[in-house]
C-alpha positions as CSV (number, residue, x, y, z in Angstrom):
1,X,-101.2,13.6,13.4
2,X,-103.8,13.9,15.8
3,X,-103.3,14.4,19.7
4,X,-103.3,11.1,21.5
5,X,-105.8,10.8,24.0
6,X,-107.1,7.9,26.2
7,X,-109.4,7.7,29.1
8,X,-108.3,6.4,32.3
9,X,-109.3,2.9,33.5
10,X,-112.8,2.5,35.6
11,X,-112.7,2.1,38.9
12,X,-115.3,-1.2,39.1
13,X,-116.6,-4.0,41.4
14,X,-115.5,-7.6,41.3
15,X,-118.8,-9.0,42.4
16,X,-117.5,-12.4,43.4
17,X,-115.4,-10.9,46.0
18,X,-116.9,-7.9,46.4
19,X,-113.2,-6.3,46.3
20,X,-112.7,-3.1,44.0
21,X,-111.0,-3.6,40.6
22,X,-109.2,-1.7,37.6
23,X,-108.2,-3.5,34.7
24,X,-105.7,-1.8,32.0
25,X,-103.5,-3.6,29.5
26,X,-104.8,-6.9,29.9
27,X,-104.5,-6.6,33.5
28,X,-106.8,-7.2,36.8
29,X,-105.6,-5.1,40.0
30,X,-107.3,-5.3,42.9
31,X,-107.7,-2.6,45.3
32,X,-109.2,-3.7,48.3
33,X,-113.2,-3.4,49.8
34,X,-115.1,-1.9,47.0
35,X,-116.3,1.4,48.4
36,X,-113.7,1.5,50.9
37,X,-111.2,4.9,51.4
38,X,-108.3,2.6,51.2
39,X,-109.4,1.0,48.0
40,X,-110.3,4.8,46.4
41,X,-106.7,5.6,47.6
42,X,-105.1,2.4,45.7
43,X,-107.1,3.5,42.3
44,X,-105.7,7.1,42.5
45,X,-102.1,5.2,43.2
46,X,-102.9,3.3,40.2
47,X,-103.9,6.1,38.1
48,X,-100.9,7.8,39.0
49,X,-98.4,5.0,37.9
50,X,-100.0,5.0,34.5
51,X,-97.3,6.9,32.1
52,X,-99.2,9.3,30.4
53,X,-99.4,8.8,26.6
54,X,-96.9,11.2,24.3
55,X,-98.8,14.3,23.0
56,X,-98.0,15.6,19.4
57,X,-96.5,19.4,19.6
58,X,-96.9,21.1,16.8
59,X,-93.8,22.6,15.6
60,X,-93.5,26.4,14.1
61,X,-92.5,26.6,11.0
62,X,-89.0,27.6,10.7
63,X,-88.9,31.9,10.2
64,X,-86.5,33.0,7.5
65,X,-82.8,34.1,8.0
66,X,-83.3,33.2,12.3
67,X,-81.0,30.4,13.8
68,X,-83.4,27.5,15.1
69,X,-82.4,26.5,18.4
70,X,-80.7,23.5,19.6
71,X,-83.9,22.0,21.3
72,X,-86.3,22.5,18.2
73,X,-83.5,21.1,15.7
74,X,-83.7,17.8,18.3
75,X,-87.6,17.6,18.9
76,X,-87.6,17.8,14.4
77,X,-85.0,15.3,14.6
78,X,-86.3,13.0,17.0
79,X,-90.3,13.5,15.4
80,X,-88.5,12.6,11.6
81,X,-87.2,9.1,13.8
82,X,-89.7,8.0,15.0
83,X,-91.3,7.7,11.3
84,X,-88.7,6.4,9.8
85,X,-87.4,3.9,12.4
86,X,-90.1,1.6,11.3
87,X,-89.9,-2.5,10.3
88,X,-93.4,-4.3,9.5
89,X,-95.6,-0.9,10.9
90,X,-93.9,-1.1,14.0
91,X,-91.0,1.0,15.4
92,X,-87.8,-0.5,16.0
93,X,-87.2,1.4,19.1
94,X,-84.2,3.5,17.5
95,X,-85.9,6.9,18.1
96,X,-85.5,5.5,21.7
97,X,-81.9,5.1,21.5
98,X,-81.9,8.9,19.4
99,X,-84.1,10.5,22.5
100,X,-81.5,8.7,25.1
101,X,-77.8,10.2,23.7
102,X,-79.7,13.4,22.2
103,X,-80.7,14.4,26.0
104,X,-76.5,14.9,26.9
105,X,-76.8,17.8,24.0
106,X,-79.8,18.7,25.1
107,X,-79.1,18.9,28.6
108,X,-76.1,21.9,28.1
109,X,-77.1,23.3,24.8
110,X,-81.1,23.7,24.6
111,X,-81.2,27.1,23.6
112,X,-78.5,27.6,22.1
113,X,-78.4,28.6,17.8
114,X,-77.6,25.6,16.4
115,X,-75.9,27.8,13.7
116,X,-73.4,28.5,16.6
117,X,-72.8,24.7,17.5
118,X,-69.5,23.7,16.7
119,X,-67.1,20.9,17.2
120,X,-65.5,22.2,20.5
121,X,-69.6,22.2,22.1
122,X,-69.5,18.8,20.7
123,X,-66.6,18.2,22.7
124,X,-67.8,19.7,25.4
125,X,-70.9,17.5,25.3
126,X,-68.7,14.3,25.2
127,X,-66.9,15.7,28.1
128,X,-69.9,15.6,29.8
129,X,-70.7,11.7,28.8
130,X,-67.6,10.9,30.3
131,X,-67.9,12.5,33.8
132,X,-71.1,10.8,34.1
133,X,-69.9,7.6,33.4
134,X,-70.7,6.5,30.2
135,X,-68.6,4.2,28.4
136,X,-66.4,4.6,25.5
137,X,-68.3,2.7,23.2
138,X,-71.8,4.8,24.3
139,X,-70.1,7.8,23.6
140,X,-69.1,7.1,20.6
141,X,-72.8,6.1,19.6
142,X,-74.0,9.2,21.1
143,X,-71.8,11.4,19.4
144,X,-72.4,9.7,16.5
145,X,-76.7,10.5,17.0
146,X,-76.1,14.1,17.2
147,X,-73.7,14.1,14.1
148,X,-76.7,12.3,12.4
149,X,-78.9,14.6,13.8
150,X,-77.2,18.2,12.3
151,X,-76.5,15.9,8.9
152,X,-80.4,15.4,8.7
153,X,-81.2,19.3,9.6
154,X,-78.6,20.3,7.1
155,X,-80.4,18.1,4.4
156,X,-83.9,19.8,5.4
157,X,-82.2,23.5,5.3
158,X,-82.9,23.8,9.0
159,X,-78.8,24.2,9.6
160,X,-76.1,25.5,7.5
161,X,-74.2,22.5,6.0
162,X,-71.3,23.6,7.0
163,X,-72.2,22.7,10.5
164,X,-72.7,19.5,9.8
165,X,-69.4,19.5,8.0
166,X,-67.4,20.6,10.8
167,X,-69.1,18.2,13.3
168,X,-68.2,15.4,11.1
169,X,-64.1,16.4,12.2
170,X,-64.8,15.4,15.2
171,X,-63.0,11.7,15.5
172,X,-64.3,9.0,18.4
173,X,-62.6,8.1,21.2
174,X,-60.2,5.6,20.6
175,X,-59.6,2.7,23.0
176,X,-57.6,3.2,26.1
177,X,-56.5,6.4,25.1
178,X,-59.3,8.9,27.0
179,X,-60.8,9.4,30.1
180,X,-63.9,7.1,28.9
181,X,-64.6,3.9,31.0
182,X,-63.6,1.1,29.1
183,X,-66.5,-2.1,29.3
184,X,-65.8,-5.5,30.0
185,X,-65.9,-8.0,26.8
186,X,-69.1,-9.6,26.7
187,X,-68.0,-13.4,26.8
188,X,-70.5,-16.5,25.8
189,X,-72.5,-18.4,29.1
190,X,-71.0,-21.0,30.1
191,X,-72.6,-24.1,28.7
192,X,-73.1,-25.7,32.5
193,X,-75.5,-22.6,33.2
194,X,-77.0,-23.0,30.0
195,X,-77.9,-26.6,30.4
196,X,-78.7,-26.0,34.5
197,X,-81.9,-23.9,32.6
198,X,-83.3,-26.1,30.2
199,X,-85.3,-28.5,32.7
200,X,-87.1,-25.5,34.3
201,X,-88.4,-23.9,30.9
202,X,-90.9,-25.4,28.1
203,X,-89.3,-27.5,25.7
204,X,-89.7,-24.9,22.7
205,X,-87.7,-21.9,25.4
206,X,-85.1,-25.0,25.6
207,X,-85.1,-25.3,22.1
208,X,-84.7,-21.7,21.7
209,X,-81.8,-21.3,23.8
210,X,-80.2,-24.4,22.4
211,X,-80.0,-22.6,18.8
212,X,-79.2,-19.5,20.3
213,X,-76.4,-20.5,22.0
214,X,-74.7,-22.7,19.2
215,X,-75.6,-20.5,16.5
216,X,-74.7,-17.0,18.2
217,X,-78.8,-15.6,17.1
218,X,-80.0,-13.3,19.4
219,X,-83.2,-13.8,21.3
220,X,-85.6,-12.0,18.8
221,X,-83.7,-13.3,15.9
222,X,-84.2,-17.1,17.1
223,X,-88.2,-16.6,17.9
224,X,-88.6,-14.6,14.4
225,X,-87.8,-18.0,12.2
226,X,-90.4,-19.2,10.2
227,X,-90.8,-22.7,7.7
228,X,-90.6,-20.9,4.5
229,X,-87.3,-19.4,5.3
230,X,-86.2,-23.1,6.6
231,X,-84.5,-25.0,3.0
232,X,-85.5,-28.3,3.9
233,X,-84.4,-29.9,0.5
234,X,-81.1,-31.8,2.1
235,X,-82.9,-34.3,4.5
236,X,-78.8,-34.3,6.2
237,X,-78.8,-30.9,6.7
238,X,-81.4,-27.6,6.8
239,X,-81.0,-24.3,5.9
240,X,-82.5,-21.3,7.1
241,X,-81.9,-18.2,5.2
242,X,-83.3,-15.0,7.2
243,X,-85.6,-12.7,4.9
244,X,-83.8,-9.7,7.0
245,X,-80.8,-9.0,9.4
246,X,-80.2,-6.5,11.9
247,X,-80.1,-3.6,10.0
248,X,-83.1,-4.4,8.1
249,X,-81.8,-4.6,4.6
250,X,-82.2,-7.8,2.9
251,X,-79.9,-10.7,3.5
252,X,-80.3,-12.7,0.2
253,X,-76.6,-14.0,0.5
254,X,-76.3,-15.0,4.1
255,X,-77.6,-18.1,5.7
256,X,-77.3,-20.1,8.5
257,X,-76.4,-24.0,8.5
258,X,-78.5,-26.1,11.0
259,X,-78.1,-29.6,12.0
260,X,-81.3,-31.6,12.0
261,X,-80.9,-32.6,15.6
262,X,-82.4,-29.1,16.4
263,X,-85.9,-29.7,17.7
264,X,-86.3,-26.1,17.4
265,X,-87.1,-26.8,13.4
266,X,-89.8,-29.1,14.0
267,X,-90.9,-26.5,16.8
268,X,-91.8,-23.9,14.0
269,X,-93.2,-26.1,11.9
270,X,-95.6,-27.5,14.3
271,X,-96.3,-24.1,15.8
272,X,-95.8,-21.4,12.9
273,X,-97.6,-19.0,14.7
């Protein structure tokens, strides 16, 4: 893969104003009198803000009979998600959630053999999670990344399986029974605050939140319906079977009653795009 690279955005002159501009992502700043020091200073502001786009490293190829380290098993790891983490050509955003709890192992163990990583440094790691904070159920998650992550070396002979192995002995916390902070139960909105919305949003965000809240579909679930997933054979009653579910894998069994009354139905149809 080739090394990402991307100019920075022109420092340029509205002419109907006369003010300086910079435009990036779709996006008109102004920065003051064109020419001006303070408008100079607000581009190089501007600049600055911009995050940098990721470079490729190149990674070493592994050298026979030497332990990789902790931190090259990760940055493999975490390179292998963020190509396989894909729906429709476009990441899902796992390898985000893989870079998030891999940093905790990271953070103590960078250099250390991964052929010397064990289930008490995973421990140790956890402990760590849970002075900081983190809940139960995070930790678990987390832990549950970097077992992934030693599974997937072991597959690619980068780790002895019997490190993965022995990680995998390592059971999660279990509730109210460790140090981990325990999270609230997410409960439903109440449907006064619901309805309190609708009048301030368009009628198809109404819509959306309508369906959302009496069919339980998350947000990107609701907005990613389409008519020829809609079975609109039973004028009483339609159907809409998703083509995929959260995981990804295909959901030819499940589907999802809706009552006509939903003017989110008619929504799609009108508007498919």
């Amino acid at each position: 893969m080739p090394r990402l690279t991307r100019k920075p955005p022109k420092y340029s002159l509205h002419k109907p104003s006369g003010q300086a501009k910079v435009r990036h992502n779709g996006r008109t700043v102004y920065l003051g009198k064109y020419g001006s020091p303070e408008s100079q200073a607000a581009y190089a502001r501007f600049i600055a803000s911009i995050p940098k786009p990721e470079e490729v490293v190149k990674i070493a190829e592994p050298i026979p009979g030497v332990s990789l380290l902790i931190g090259e098993i990760v940055l493999r790891f975490f390179n292998h998600a963020k190509e396989y983490y894909v729906r429709d050509g476009a990441p899902t955003g796992e390898h985000e959630m893989i870079r998030c709890c891999l940093r905790f192992l990271t953070n103590r163990y960078l250099e250390l053999p991964a052929s010397e990583f064990g289930p008490k440094k995973l421990k140790i790691v956890r402990e760590d999670m849970i002075e900081l904070g983190k809940s139960r159920r995070y930790i678990n998650k987390a832990v549950s990344i970097i077992k992934r992550c030693f599974t997937w070396a072991a597959s690619e002979e980068l780790v002895s399986g019997n490190v993965a192995m022995a990680l995998k002995t390592v059971a999660g916390l279990q509730k109210n029974r460790t140090a981990a902070r325990e999270k609230d139960p997410v409960g439903p909105v109440a449907d006064d605050q619901v309805d309190a919305v609708l009048p301030y949003v368009s009628e198809l965000a109404a819509d959306v939140l309508r369906t959302m809240r009496l069919t339980g579909m998350r947000p990107g679930e609701a907005l990613a319906m389409t008519p020829l997933e809609i079975d609109r054979s039973d004028p009483s009653c339609w159907i809409y079977r998703p083509g995929v579910h959260k995981p990804g894998s295909p959901c030819r069994k499940q589907s999802l009653t809706i009552p006509l009354t939903f003017c989110l139905i008619s929504a799609i149809i009108a508007y498919p795009s």
